[in-house]
N, CA, C and O atoms as a MOPAC input file, in Angstrom:
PM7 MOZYME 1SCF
protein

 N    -19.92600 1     7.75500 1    -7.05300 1
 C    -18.99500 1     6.79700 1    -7.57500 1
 C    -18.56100 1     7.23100 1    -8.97400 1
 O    -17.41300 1     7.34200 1    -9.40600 1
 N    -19.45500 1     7.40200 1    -9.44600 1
 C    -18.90300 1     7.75900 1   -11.00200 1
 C    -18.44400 1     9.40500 1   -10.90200 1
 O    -17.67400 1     9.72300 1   -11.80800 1
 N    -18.67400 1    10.13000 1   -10.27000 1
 C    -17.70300 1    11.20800 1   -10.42900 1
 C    -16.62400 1    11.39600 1    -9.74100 1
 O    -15.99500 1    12.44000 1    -9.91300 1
 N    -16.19300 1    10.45200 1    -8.84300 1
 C    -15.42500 1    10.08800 1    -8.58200 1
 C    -14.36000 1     9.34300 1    -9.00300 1
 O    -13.28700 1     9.24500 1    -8.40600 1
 N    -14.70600 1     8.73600 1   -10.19500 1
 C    -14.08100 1     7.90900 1   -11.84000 1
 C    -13.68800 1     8.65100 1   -12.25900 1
 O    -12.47400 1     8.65100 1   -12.46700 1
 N    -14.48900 1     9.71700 1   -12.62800 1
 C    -14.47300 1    10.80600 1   -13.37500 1
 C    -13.20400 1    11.71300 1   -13.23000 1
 O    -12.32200 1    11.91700 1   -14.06500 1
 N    -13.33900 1    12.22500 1   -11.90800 1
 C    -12.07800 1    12.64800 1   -11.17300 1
 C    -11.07700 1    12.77200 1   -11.45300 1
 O    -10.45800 1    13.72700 1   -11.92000 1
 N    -10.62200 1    11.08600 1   -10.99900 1
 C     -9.44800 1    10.11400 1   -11.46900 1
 C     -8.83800 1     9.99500 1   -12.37800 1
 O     -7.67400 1     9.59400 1   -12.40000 1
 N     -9.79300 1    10.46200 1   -13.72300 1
 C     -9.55900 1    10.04100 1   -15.06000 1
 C     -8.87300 1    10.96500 1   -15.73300 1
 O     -8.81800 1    10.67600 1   -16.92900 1
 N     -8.29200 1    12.02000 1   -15.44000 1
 C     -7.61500 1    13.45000 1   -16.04100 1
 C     -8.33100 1    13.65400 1   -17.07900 1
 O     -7.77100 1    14.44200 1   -17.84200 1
 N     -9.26600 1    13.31200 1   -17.42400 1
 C    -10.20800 1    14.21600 1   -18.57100 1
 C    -10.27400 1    12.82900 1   -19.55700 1
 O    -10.73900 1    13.07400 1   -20.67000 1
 N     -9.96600 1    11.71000 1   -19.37400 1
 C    -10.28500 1    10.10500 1   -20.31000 1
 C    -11.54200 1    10.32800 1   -19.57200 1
 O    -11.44900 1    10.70400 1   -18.40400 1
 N    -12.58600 1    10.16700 1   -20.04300 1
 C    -13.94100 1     9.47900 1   -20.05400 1
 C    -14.07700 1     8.21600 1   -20.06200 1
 O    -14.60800 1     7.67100 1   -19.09400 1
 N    -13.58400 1     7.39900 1   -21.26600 1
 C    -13.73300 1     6.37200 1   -21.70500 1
 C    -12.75300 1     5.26400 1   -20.20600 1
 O    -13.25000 1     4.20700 1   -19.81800 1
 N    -11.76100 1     5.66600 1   -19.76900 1
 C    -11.04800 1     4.86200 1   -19.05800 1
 C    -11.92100 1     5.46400 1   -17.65300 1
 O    -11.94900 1     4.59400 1   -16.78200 1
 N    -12.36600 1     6.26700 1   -17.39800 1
 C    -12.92200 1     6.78100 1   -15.96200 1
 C    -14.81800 1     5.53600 1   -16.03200 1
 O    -15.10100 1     4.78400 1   -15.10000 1
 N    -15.63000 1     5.67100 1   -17.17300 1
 C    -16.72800 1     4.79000 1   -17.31700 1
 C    -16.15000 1     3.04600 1   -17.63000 1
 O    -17.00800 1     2.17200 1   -17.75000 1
 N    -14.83400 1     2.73000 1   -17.72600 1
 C    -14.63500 1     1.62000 1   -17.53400 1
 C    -14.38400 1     0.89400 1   -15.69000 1
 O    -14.66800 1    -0.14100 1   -15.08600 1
 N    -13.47500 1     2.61800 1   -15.32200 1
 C    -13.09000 1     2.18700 1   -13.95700 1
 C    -14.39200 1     1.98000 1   -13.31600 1
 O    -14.41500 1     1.13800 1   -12.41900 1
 N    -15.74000 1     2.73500 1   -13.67500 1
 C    -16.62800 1     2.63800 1   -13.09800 1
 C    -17.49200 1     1.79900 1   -13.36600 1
 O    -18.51500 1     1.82100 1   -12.68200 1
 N    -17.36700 1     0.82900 1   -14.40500 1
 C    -17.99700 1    -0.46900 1   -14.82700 1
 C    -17.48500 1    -1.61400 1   -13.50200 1
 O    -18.25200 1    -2.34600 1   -12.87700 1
 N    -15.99900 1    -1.50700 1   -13.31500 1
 C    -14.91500 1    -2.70100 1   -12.57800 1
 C    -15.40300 1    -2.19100 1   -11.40500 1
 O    -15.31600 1    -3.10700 1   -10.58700 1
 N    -16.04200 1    -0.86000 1   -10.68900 1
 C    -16.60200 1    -1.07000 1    -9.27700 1
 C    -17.66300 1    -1.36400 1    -9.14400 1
 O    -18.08200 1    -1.95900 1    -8.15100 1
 N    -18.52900 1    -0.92200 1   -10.37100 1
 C    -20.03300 1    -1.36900 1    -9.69000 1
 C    -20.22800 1    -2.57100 1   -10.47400 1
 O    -21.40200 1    -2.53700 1   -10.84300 1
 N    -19.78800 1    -3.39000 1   -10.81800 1
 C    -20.56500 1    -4.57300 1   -11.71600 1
 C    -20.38800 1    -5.42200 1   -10.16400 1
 O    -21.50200 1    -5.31000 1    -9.65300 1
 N    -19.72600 1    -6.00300 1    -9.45400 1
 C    -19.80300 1    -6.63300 1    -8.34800 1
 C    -21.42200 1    -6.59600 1    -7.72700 1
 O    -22.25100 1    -7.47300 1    -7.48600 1
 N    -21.40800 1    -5.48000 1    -7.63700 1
 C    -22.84900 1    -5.09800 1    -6.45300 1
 C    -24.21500 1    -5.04600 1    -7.55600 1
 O    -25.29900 1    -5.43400 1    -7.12000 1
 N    -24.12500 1    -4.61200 1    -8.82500 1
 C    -24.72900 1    -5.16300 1    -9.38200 1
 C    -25.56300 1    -6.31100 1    -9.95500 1
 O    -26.73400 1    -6.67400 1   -10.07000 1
 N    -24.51900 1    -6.62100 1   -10.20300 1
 C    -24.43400 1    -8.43500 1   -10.32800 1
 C    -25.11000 1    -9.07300 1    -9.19600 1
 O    -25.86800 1    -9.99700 1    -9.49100 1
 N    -25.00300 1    -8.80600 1    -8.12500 1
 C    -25.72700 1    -9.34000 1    -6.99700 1
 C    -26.74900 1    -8.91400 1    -6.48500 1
 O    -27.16000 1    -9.47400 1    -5.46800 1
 N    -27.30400 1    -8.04500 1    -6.91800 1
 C    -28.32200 1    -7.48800 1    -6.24800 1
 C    -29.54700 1    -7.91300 1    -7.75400 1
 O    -30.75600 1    -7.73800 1    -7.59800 1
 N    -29.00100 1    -8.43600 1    -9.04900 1
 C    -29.73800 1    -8.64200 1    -9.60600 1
 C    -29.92800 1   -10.27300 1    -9.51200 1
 O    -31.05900 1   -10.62400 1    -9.84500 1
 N    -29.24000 1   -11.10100 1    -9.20900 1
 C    -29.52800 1   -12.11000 1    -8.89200 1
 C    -30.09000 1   -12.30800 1    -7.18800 1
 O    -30.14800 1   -13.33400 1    -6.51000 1
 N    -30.40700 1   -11.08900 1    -6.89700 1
 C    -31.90800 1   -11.66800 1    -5.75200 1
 C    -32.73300 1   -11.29800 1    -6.22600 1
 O    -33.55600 1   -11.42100 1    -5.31900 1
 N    -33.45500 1   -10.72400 1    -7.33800 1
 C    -34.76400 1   -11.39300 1    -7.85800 1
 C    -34.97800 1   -12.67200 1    -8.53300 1
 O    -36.07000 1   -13.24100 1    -8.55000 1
 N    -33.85800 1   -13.13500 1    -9.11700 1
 C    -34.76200 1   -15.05800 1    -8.89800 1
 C    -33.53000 1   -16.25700 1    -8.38500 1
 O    -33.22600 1   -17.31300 1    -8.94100 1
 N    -32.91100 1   -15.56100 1    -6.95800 1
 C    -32.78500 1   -16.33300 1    -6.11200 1
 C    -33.88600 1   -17.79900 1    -5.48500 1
 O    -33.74000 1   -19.00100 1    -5.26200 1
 N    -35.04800 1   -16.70000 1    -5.40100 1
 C    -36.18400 1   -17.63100 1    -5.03900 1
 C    -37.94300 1   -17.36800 1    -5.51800 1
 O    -38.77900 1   -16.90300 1    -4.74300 1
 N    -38.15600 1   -17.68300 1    -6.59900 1
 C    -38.81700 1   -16.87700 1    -7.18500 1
 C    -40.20300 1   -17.35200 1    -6.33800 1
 O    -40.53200 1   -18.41100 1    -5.80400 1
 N    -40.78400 1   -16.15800 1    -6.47200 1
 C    -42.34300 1   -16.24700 1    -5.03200 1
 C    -41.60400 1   -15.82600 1    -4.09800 1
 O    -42.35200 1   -15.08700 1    -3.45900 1
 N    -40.46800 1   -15.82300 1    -3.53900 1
 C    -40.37800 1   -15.49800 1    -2.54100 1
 C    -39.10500 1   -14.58900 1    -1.86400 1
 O    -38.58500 1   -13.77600 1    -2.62800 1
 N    -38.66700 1   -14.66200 1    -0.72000 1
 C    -37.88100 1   -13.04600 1    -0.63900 1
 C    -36.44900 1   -13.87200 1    -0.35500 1
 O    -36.52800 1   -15.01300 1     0.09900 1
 N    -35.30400 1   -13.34900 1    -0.59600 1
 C    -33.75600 1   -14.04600 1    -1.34500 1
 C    -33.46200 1   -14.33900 1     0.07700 1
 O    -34.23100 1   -13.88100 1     0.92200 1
 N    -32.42400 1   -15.05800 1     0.45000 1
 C    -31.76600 1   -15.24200 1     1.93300 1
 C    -31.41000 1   -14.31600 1     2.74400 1
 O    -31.79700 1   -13.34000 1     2.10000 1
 N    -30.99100 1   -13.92900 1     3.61500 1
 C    -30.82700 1   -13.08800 1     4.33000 1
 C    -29.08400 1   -13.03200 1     4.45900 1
 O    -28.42000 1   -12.34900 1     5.23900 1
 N    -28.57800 1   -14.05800 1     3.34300 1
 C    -27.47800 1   -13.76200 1     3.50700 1
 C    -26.52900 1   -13.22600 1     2.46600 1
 O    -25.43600 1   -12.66000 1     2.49200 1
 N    -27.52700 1   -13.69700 1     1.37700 1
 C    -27.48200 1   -13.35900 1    -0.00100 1
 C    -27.85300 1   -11.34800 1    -0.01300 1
 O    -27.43100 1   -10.48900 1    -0.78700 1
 N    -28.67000 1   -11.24400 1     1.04300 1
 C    -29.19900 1    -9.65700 1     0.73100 1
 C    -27.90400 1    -9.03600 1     1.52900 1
 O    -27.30500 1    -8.11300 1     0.97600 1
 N    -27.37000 1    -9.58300 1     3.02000 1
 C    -25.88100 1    -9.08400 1     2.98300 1
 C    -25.03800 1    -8.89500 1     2.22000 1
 O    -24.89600 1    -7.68000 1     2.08100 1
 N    -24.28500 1    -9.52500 1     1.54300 1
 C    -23.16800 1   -10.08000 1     0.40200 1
 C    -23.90800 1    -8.94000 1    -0.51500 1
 O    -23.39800 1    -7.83000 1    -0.36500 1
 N    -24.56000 1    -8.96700 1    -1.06100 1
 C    -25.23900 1    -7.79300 1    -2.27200 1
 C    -25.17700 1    -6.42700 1    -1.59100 1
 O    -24.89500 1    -5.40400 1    -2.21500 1
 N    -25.42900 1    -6.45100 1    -0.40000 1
 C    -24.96500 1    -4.70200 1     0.09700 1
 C    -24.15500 1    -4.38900 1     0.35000 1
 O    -24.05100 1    -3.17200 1     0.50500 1
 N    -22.52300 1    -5.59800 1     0.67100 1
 C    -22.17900 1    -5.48600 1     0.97700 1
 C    -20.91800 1    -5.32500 1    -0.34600 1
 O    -19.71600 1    -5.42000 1    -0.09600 1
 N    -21.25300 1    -5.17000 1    -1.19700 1
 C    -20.83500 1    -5.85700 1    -2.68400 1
 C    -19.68900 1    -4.60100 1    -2.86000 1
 O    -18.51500 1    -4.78600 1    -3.18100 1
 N    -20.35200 1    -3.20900 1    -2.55500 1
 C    -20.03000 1    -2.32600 1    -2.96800 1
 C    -18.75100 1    -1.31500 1    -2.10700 1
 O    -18.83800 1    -1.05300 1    -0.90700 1
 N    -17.84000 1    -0.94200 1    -2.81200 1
 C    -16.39100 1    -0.82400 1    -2.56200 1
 C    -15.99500 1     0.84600 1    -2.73700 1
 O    -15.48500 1     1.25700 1    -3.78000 1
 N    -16.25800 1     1.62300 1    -1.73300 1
 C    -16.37600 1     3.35900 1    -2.05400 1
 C    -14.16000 1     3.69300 1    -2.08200 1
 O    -13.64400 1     4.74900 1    -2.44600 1
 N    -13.35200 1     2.38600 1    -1.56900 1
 C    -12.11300 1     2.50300 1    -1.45700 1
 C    -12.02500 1     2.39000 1    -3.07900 1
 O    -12.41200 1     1.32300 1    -3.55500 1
 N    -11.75700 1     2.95700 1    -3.58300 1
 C    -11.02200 1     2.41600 1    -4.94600 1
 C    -10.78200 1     2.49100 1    -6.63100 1
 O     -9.99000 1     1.72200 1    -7.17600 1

C-alpha cells in the first residue's frame, strides 16, 4: 500500500504518506476498536468483518 502511494506521488513524499494515511486510517481505526469492543472478551463477529473488510487495495 504505501509503495504504491509512493508510486503515485511523482517523487512528493509528503502528499504520497498523506494518500496513505486517507487509505489505511479506515481499517485501522477498526481493527483498533476491537480490542475494547468487549473487554474480557472476543469483539462480534461482525465487527471483525467490517474491520477486514475496512481495507481498499482500489485507490
Amino acid at each position: 500500500m504505501l509503495a504504491d502511494c509512493l508510486a503515485r506521488a511523482d517523487g512528493d513524499h509528503r502528499a504520497a504518506y498523506a494518500r496513505y494515511e486517507r487509505r489505511m486510517r479506515p481499517f485501522v481505526a477498526l481493527n483498533q476498536a476491537l480490542a475494547t469492543e468487549n473487554p474480557g472478551g472476543p469483539a462480534s463477529e461482525e465487527s471483525v468483518e467490517r474491520a477486514k473488510n475496512a481495507l481498499s487495495l482500489d485507490g
